[in-house]
C-alpha positions, 0 to 999 in steps of 0.5 A: 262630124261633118266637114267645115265646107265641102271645099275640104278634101278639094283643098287637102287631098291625099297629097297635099295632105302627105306633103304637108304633114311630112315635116311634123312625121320626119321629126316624129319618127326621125327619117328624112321628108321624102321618106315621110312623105312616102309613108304619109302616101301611103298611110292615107290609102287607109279608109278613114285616116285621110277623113280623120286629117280633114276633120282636125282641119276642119275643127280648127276652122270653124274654130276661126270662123267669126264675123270677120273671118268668113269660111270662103275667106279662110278658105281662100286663104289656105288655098293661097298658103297652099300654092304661095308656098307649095304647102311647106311647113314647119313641124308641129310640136312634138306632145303626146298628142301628136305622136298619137297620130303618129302611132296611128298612120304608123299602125295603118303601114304597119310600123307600129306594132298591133297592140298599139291600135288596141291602146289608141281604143281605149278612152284615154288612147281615143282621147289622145288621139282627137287631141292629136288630130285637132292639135296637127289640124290648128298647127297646119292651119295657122301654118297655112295662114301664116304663109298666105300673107 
């Protein structure tokens, strides 16, 4: 799947992505942000899980996208959330979905234990895991939204 602009990764990358991500990983693991924020640093070293984060941003995105939201202007908008507010925002949900993603950036720091990556590549695992990733992405962008106001 392609990204929803190429603006993207420019307006979500490693970092920004660690920090906003942290509050929802802090209240799935049980450990304070800055320990989450480190482990998310960490996580998104791993090739492809960065990527998979856009590309839940991105689905929720051109899910918004209409006449009267256009992709510069909701673009614009998340970058002013971003700066507003340096990116804090509130934990999303816990669901089984999210703690999907969860167990997959615990698999890339090594945390979960091995076979777990084999559950996430069964259909269901899969399946769960997209939800998850779409789920985190609609969260954070109505997030994001929210506090560009």
């Amino acid at each position: 799947m392609t990204l929803f602009s190429p603006r993207v990764p420019h307006l979500f990358p490693k970092k920004t992505l660690a920090r906003i991500v942290a509050p929802t990983y802090a209240a799935g693991m049980n450990v304070d942000e800055e320990e989450a924020h480190e482990r998310l640093l960490q996580a998104l070293e791993t090739p492809g899980v960065l990527e998979d984060l856009q590309r839940g941003i991105s689905a929720t995105l051109e899910r918004k996208q209409g006449p009267r939201a256009p992709a510069d202007k909701l673009l614009d908008k998340l970058s002013t959330g971003i700066a507003k507010h340096g990116g804090n925002v509130r934990a999303a949900e816990a669901t089984p979905a999210i703690s999907a993603v969860l167990v997959r950036l615990n698999l890339e720091i090594g945390l979960a234990p091995e076979p777990m990556r084999a559950t996430l590549a069964t259909p269901r695992g899969a399946a769960a895991l997209e939800q998850g990733l779409a789920a985190l992405g609609a969260h954070l962008v109505k997030e994001l939204l929210k506090s560009s106001r």
